[in-house]
N, C-alpha and C positions, 0 to 999 in steps of 0.2 A: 387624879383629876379632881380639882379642886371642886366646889356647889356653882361657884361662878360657873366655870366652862361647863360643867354637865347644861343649865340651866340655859347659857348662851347656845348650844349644841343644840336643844331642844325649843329654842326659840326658832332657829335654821331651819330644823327639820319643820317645822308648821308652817314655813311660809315658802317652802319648797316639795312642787307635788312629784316631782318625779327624782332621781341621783341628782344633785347639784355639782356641775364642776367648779373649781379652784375660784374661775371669773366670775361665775353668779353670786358665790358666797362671799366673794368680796364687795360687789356689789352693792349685794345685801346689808352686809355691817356700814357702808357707809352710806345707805339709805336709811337705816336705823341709826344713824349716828355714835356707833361703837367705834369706830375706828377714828384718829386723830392724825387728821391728815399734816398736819406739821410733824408728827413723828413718823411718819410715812417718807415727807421730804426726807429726813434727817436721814433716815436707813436707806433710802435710794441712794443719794449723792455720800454715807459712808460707804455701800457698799461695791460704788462705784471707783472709790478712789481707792478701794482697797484692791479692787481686780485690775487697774492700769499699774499697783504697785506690783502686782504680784507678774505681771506682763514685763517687767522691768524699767517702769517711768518711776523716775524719781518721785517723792513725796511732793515736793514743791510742783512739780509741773504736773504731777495726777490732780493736786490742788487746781489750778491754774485751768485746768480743761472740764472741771467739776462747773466751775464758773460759764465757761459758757455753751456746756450740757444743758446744764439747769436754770441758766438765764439769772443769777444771784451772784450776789458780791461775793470778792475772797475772804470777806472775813464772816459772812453766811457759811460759806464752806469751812473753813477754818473753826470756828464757831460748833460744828456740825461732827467733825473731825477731833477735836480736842475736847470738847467739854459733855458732848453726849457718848460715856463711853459705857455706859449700861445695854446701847440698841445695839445691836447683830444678830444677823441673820446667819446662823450656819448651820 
């Protein structure tokens, strides 16, 4: 664990008096403005096109329903899908 996350951890814990679940703490970071809600988009709508691949939709039409899941252009998704390939969640 890096100084960063200890130090983020220990910010959480002081602004939560009792066990915080999964929802408060995210909350939190994006009340404190830690969290970067376009890269939040980005891992939703990949992680969505990767579970309709995985379901057996092709890539194009996993694409094609990302689009109007998340109300954004195909090439927002596309965009999201090819060039941000650092974000995943697994």
């Amino acid at each position: 664990m890096t100084l960063y996350q200890k130090r983020l951890r220990e910010l959480v814990s002081s602004h939560c008096t009792t066990q915080p679940d999964g929802g408060e703490v995210v909350d939190l970071l994006f009340r404190v403005g830690v969290i970067d809600s376009t890269l939040v988009k980005v891992l939703l709508i990949r992680q969505y096109v990767d579970q309709l691949m995985r379901e057996g939709e092709t890539k194009l039409n996993a694409m094609w329903r990302a689009t109007e899941i998340f109300a954004c252009t195909y090439e927002y998704v596309r965009k999201c899908v090819y060039y941000y390939k650092d974000i995943n969640l697994q």
